[in-house]
mmCIF file of the N, C-alpha and C atoms, coordinates in Angstrom:
data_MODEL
# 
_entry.id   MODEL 
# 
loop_
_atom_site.group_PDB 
_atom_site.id 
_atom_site.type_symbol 
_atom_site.label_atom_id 
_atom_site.label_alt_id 
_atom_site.label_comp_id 
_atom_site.label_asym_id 
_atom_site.label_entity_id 
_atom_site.label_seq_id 
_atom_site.pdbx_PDB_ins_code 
_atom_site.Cartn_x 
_atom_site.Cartn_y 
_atom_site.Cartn_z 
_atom_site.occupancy 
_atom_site.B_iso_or_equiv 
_atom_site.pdbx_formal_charge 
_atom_site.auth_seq_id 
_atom_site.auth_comp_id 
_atom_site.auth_asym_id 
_atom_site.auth_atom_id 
_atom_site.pdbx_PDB_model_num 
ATOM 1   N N  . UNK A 1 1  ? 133.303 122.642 181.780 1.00 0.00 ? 1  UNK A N  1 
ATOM 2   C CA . UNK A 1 1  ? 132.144 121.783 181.758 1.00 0.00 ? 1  UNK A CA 1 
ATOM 3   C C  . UNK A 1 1  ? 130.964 122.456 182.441 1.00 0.00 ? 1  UNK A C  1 
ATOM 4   N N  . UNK A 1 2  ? 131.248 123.366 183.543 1.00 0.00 ? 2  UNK A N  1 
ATOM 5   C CA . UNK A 1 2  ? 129.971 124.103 183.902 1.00 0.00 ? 2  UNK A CA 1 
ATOM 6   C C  . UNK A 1 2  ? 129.227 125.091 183.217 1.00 0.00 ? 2  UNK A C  1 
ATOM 7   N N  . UNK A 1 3  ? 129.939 125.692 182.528 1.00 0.00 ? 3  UNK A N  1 
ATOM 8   C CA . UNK A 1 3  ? 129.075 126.547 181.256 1.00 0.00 ? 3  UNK A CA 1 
ATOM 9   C C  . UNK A 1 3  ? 128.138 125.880 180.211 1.00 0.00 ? 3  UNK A C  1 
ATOM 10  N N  . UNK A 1 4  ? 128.814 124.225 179.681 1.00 0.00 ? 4  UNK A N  1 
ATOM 11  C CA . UNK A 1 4  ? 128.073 123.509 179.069 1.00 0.00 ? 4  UNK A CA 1 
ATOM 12  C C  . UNK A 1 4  ? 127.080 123.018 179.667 1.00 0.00 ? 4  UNK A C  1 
ATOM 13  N N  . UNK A 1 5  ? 126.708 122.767 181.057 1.00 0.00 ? 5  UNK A N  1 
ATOM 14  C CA . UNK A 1 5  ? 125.900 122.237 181.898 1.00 0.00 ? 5  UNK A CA 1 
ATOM 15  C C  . UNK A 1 5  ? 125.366 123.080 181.982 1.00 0.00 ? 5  UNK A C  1 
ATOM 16  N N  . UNK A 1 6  ? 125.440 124.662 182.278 1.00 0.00 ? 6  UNK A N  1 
ATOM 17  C CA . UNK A 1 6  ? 124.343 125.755 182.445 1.00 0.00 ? 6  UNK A CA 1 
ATOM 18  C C  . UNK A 1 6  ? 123.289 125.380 180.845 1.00 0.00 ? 6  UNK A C  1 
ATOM 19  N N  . UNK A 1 7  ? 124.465 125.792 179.717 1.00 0.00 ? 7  UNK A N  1 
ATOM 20  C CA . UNK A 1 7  ? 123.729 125.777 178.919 1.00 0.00 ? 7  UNK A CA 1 
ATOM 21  C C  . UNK A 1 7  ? 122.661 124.865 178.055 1.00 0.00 ? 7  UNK A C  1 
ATOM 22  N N  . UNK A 1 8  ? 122.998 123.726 178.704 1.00 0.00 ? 8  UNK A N  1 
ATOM 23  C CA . UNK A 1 8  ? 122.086 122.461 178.857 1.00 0.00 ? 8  UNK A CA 1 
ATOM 24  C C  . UNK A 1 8  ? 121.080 122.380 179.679 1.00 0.00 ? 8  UNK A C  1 
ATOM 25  N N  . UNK A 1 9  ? 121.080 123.017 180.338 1.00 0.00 ? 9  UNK A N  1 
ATOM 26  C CA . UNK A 1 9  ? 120.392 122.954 182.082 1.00 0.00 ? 9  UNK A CA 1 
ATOM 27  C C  . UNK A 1 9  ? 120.292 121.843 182.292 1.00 0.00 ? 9  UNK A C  1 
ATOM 28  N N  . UNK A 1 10 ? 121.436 121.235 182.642 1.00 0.00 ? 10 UNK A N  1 
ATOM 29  C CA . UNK A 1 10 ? 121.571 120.084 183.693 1.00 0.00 ? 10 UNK A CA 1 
ATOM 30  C C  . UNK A 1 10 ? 122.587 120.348 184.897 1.00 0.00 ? 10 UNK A C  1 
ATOM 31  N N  . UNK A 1 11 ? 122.850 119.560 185.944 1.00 0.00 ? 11 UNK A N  1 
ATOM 32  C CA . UNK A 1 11 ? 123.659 119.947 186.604 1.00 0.00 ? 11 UNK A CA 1 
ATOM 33  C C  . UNK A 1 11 ? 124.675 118.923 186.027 1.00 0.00 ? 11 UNK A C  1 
ATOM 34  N N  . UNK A 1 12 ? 126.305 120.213 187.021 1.00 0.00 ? 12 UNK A N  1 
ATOM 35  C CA . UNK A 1 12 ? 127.302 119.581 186.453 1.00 0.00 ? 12 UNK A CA 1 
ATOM 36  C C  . UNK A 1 12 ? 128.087 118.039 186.583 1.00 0.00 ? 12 UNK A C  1 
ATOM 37  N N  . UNK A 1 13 ? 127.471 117.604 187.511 1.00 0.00 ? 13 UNK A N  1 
ATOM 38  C CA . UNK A 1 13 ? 127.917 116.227 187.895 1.00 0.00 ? 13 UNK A CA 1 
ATOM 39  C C  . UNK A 1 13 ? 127.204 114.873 186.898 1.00 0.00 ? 13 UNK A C  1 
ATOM 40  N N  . UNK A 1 14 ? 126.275 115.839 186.476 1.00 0.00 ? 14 UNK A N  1 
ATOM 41  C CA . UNK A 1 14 ? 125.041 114.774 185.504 1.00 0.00 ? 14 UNK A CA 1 
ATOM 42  C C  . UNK A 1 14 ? 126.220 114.885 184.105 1.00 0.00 ? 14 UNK A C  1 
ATOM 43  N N  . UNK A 1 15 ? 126.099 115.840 183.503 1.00 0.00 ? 15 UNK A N  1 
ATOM 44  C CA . UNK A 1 15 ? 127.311 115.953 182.949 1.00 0.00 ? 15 UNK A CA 1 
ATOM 45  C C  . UNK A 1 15 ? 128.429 115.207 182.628 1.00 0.00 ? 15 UNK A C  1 
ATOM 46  N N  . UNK A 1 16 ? 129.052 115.512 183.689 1.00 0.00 ? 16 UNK A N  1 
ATOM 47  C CA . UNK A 1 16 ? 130.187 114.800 183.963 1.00 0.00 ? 16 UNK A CA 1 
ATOM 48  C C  . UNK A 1 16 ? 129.498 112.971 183.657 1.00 0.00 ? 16 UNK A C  1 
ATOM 49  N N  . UNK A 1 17 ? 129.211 112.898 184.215 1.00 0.00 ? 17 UNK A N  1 
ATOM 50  C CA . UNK A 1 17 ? 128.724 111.221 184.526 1.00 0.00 ? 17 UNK A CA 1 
ATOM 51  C C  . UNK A 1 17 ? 128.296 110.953 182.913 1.00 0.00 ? 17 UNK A C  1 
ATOM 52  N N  . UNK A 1 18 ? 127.638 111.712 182.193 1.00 0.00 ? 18 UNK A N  1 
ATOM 53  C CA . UNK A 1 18 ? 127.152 111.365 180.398 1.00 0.00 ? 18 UNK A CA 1 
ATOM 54  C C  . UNK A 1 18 ? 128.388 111.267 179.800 1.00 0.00 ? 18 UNK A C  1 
ATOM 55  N N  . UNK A 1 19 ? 129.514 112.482 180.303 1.00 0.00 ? 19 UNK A N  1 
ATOM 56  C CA . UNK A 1 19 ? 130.530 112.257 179.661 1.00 0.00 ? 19 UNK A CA 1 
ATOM 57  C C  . UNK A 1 19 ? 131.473 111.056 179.423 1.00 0.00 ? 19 UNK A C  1 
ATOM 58  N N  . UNK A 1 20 ? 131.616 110.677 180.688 1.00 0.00 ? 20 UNK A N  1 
ATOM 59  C CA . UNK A 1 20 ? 132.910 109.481 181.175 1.00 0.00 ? 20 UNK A CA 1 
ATOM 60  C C  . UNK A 1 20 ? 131.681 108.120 180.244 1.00 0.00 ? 20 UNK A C  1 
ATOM 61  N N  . UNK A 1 21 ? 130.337 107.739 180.872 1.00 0.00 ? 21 UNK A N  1 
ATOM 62  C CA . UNK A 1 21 ? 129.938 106.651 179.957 1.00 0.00 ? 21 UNK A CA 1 
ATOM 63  C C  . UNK A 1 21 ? 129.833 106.789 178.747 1.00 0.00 ? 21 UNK A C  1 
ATOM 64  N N  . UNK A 1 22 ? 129.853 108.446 177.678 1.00 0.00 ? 22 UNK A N  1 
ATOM 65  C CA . UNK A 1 22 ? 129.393 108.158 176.695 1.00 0.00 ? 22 UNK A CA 1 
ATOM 66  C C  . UNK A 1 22 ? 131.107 107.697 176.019 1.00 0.00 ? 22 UNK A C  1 
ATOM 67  N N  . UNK A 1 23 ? 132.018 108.033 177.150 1.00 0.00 ? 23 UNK A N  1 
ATOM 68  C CA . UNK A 1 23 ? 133.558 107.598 176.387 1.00 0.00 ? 23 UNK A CA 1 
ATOM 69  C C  . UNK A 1 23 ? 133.824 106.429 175.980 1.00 0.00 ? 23 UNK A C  1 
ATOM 70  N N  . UNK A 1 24 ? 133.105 105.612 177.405 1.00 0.00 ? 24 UNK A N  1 
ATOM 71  C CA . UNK A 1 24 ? 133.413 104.420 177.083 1.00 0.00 ? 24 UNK A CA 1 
ATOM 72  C C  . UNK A 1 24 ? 131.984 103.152 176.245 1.00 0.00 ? 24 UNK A C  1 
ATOM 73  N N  . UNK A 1 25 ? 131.241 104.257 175.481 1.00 0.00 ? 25 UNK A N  1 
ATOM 74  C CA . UNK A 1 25 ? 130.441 103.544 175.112 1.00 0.00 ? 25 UNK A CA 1 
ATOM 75  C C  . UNK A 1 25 ? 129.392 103.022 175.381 1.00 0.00 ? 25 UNK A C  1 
ATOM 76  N N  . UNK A 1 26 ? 129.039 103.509 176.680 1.00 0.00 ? 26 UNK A N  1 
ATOM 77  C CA . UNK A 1 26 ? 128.153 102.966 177.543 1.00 0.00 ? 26 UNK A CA 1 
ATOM 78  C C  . UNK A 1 26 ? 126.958 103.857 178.228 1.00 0.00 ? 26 UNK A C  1 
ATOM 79  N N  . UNK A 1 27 ? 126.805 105.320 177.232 1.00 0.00 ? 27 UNK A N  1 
ATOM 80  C CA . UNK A 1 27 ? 125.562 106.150 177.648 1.00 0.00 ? 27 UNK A CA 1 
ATOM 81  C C  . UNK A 1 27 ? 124.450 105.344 176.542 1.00 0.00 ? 27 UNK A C  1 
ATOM 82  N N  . UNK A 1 28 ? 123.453 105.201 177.923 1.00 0.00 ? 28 UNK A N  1 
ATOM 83  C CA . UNK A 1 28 ? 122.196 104.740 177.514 1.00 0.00 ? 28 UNK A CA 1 
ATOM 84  C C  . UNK A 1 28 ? 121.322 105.903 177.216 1.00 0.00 ? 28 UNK A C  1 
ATOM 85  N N  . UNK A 1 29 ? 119.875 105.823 176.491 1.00 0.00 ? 29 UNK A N  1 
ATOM 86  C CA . UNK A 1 29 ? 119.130 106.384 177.116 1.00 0.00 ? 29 UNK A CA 1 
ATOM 87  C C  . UNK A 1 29 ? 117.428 105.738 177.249 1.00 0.00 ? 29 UNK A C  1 
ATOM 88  N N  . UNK A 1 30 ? 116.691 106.218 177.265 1.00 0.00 ? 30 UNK A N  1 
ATOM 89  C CA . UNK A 1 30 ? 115.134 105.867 177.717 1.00 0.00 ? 30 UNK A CA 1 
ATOM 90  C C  . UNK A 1 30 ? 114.916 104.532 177.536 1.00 0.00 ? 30 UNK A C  1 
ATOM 91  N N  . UNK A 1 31 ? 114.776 103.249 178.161 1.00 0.00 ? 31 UNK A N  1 
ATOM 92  C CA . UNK A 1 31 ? 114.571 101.527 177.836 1.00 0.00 ? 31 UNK A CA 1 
ATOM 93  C C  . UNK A 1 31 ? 115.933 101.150 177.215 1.00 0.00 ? 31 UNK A C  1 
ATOM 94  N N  . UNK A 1 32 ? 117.266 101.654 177.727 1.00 0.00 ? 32 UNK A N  1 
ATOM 95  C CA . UNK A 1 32 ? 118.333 101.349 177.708 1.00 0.00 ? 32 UNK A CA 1 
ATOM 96  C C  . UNK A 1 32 ? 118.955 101.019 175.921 1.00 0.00 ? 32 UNK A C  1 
ATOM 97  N N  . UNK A 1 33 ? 118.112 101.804 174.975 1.00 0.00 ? 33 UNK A N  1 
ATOM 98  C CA . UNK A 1 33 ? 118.671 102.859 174.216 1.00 0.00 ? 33 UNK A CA 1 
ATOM 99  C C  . UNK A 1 33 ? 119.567 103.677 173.975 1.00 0.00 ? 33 UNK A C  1 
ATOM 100 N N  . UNK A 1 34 ? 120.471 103.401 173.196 1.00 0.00 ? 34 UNK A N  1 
ATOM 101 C CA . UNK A 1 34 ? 121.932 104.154 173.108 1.00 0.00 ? 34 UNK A CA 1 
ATOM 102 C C  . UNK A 1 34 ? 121.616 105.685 172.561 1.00 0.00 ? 34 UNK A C  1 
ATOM 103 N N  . UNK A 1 35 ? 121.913 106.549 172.909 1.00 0.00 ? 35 UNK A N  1 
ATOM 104 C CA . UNK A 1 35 ? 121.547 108.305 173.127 1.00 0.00 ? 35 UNK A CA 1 
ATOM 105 C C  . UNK A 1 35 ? 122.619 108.557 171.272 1.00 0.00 ? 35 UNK A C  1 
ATOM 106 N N  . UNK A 1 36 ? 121.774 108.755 170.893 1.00 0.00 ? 36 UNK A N  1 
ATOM 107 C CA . UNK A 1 36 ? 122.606 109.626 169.887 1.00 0.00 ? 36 UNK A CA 1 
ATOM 108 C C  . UNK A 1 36 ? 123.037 110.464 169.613 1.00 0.00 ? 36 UNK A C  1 
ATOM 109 N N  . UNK A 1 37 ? 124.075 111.195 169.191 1.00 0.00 ? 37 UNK A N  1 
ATOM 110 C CA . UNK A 1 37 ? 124.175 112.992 169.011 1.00 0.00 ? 37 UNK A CA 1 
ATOM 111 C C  . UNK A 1 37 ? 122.789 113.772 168.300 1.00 0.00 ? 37 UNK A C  1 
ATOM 112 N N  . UNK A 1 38 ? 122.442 113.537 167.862 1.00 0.00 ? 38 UNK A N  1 
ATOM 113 C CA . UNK A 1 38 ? 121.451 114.247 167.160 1.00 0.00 ? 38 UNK A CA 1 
ATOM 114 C C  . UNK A 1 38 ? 119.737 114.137 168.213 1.00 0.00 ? 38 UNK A C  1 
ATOM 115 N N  . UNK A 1 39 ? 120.191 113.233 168.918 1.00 0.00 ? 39 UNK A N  1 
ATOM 116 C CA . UNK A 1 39 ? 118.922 113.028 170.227 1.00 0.00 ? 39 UNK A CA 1 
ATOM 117 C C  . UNK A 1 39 ? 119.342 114.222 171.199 1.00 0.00 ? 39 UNK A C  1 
ATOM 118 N N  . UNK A 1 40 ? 120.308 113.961 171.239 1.00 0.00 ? 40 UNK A N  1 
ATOM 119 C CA . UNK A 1 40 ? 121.251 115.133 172.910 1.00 0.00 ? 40 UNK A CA 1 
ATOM 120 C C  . UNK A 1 40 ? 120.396 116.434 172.250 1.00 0.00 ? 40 UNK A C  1 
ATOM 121 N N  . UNK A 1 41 ? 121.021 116.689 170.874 1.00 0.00 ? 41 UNK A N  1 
ATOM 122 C CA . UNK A 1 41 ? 121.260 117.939 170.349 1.00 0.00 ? 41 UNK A CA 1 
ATOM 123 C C  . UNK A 1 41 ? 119.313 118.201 170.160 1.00 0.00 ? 41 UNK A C  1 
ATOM 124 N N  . UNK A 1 42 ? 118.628 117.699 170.131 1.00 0.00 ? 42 UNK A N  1 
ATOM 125 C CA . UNK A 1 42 ? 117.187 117.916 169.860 1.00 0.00 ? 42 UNK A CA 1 
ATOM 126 C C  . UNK A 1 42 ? 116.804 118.072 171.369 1.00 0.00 ? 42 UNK A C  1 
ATOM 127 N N  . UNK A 1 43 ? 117.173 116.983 172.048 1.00 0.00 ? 43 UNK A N  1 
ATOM 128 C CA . UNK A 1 43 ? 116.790 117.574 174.013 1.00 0.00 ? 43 UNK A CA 1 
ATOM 129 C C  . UNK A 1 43 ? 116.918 118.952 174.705 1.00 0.00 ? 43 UNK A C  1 
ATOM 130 N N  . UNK A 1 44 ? 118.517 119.496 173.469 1.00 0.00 ? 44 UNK A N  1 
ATOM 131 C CA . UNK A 1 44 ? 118.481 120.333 174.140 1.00 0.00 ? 44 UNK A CA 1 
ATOM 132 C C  . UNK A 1 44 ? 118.372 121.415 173.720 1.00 0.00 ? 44 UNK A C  1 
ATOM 133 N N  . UNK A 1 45 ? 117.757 121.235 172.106 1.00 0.00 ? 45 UNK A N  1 
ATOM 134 C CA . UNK A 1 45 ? 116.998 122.639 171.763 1.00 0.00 ? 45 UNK A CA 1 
ATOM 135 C C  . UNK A 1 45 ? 115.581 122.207 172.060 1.00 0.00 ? 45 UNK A C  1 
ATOM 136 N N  . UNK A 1 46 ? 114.935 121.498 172.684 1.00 0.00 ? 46 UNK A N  1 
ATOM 137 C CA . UNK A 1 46 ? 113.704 121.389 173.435 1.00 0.00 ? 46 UNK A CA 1 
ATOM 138 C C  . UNK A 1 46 ? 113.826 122.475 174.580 1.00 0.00 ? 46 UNK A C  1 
ATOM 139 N N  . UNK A 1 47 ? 114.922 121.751 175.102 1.00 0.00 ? 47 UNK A N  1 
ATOM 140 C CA . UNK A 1 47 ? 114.904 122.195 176.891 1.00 0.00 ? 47 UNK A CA 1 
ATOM 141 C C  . UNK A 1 47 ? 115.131 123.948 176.363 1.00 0.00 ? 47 UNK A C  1 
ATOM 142 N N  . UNK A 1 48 ? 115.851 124.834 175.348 1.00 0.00 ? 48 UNK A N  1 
ATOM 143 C CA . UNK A 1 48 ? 116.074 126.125 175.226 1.00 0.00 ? 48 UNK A CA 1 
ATOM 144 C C  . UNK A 1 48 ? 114.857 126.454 174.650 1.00 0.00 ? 48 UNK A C  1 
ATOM 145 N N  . UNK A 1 49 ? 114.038 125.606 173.773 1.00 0.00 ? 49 UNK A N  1 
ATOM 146 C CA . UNK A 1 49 ? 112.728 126.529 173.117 1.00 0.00 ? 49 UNK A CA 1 
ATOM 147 C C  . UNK A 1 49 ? 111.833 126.855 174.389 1.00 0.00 ? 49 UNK A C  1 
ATOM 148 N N  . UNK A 1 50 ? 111.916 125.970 175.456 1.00 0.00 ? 50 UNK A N  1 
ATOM 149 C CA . UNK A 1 50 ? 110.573 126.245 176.319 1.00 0.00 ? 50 UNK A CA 1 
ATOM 150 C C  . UNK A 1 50 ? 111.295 127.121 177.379 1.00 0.00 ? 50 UNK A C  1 
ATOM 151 N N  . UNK A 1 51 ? 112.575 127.173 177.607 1.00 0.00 ? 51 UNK A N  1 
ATOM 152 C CA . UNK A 1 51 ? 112.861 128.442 178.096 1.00 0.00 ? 51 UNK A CA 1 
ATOM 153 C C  . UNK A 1 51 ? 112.743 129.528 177.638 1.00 0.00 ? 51 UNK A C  1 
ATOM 154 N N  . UNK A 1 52 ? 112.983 129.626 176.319 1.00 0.00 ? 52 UNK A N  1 
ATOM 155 C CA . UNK A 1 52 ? 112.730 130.927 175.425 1.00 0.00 ? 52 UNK A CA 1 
ATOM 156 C C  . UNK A 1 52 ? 110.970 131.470 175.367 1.00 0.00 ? 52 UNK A C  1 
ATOM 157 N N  . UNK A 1 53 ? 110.088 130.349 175.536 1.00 0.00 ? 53 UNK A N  1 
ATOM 158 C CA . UNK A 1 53 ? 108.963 130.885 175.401 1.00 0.00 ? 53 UNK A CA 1 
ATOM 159 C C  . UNK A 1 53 ? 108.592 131.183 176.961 1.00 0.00 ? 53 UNK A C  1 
ATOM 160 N N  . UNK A 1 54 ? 109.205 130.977 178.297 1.00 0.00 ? 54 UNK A N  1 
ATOM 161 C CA . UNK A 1 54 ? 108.683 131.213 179.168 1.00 0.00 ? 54 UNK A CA 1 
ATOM 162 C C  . UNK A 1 54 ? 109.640 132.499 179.061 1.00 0.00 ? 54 UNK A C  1 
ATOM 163 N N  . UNK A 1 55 ? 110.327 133.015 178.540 1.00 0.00 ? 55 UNK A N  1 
ATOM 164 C CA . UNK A 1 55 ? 110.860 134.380 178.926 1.00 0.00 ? 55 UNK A CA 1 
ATOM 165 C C  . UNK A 1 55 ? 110.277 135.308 178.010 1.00 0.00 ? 55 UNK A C  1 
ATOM 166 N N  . UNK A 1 56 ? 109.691 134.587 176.762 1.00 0.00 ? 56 UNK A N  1 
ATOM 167 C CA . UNK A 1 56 ? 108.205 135.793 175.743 1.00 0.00 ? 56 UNK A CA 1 
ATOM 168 C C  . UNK A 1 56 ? 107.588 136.014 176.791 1.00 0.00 ? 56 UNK A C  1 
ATOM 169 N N  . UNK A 1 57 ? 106.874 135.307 177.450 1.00 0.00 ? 57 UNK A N  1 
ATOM 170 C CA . UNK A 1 57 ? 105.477 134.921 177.969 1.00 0.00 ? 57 UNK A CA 1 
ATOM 171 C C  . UNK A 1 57 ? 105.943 136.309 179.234 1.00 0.00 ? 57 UNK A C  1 
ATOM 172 N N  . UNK A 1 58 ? 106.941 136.280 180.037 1.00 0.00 ? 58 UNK A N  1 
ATOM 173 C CA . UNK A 1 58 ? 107.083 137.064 181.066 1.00 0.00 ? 58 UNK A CA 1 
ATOM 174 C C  . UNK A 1 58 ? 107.236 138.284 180.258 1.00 0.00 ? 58 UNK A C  1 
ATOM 175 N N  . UNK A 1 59 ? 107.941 138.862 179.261 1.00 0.00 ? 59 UNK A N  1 
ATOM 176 C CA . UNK A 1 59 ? 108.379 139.994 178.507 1.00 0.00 ? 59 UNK A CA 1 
ATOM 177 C C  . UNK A 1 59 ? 106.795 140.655 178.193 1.00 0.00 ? 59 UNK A C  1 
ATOM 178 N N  . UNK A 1 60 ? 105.952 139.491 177.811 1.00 0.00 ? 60 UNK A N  1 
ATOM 179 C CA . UNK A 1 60 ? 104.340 140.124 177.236 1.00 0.00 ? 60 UNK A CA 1 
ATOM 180 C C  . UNK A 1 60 ? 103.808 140.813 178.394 1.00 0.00 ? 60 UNK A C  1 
ATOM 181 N N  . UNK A 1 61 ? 103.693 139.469 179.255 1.00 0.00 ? 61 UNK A N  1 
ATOM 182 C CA . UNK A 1 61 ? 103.324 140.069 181.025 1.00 0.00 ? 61 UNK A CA 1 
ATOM 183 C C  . UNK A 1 61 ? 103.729 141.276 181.756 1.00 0.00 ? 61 UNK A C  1 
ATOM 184 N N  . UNK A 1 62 ? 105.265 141.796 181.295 1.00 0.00 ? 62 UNK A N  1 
ATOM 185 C CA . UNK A 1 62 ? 105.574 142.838 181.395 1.00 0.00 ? 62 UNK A CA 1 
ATOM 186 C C  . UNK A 1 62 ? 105.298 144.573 181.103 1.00 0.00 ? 62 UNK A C  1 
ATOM 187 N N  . UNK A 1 63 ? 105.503 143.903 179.490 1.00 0.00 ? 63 UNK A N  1 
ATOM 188 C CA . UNK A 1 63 ? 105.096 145.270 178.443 1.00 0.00 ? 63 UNK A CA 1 
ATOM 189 C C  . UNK A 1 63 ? 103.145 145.098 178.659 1.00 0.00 ? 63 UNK A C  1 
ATOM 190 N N  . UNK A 1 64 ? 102.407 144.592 179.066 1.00 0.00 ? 64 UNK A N  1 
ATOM 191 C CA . UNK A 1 64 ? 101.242 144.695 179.502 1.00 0.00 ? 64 UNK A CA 1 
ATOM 192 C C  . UNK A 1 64 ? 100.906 146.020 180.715 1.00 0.00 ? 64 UNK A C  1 
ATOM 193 N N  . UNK A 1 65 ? 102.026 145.279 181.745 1.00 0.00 ? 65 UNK A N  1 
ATOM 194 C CA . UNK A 1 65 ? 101.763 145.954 182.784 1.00 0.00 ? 65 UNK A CA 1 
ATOM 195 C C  . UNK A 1 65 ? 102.141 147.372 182.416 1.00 0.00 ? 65 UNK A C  1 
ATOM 196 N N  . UNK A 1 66 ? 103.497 147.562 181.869 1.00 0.00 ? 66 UNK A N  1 
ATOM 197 C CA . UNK A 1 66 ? 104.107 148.930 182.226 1.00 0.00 ? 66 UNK A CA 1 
ATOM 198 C C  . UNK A 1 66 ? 103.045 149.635 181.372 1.00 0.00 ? 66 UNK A C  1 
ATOM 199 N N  . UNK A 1 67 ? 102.524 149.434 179.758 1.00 0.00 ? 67 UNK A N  1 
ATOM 200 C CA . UNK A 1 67 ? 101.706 149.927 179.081 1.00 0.00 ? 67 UNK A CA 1 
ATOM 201 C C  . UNK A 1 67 ? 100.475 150.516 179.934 1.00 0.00 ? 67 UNK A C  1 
ATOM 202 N N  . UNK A 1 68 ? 99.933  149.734 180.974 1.00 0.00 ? 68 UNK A N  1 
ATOM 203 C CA . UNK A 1 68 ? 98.543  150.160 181.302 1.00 0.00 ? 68 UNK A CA 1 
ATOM 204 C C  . UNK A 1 68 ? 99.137  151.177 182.392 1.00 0.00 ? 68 UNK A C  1 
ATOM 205 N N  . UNK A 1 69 ? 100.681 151.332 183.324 1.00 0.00 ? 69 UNK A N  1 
ATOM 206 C CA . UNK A 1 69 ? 100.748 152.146 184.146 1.00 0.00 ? 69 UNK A CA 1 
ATOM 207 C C  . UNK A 1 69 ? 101.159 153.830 183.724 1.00 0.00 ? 69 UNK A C  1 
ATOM 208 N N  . UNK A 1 70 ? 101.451 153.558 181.902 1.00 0.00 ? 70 UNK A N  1 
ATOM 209 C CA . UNK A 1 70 ? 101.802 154.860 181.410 1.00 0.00 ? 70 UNK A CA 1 
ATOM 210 C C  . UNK A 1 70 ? 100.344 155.413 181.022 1.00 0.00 ? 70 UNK A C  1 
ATOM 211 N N  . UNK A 1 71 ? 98.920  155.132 181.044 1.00 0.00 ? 71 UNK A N  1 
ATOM 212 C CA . UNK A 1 71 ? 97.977  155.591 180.677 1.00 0.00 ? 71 UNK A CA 1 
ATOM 213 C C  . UNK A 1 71 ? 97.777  156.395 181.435 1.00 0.00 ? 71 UNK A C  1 
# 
């Protein structure tokens, strides 16, 4: 369960806790809204796209710098 929680970026106890209510039927979400699979699964290619663009964004910042120190 902690690898799935990394790869979610949540922590693992949050996790845990979605798991056991969504067993018994009882994961809510936002105005006590029942969470769907296809909601989870969109949260959490949200939560990976904006990680992915903050690690472009540092990679550009990078190849910037080293470029201007090979001139």
């Amino acid at each position: 369960m902690a690898v799935t929680a990394k790869i979610l970026g949540v922590p693992t106890q949050t996790l845990g806790s979605w798991a056991r209510l969504s067993g018994k039927g009882q994961l809510k979400g936002a105005g006590d809204k029942p969470v769907s699979a296809q909601q989870m699964e969109l949260a959490r290619l949200r939560a990976e796209l904006s990680r992915v663009k903050m690690e472009r964004d540092i990679l550009k910042k990078a190849t910037a710098y080293f470029a201007r120190e090979s001139l």
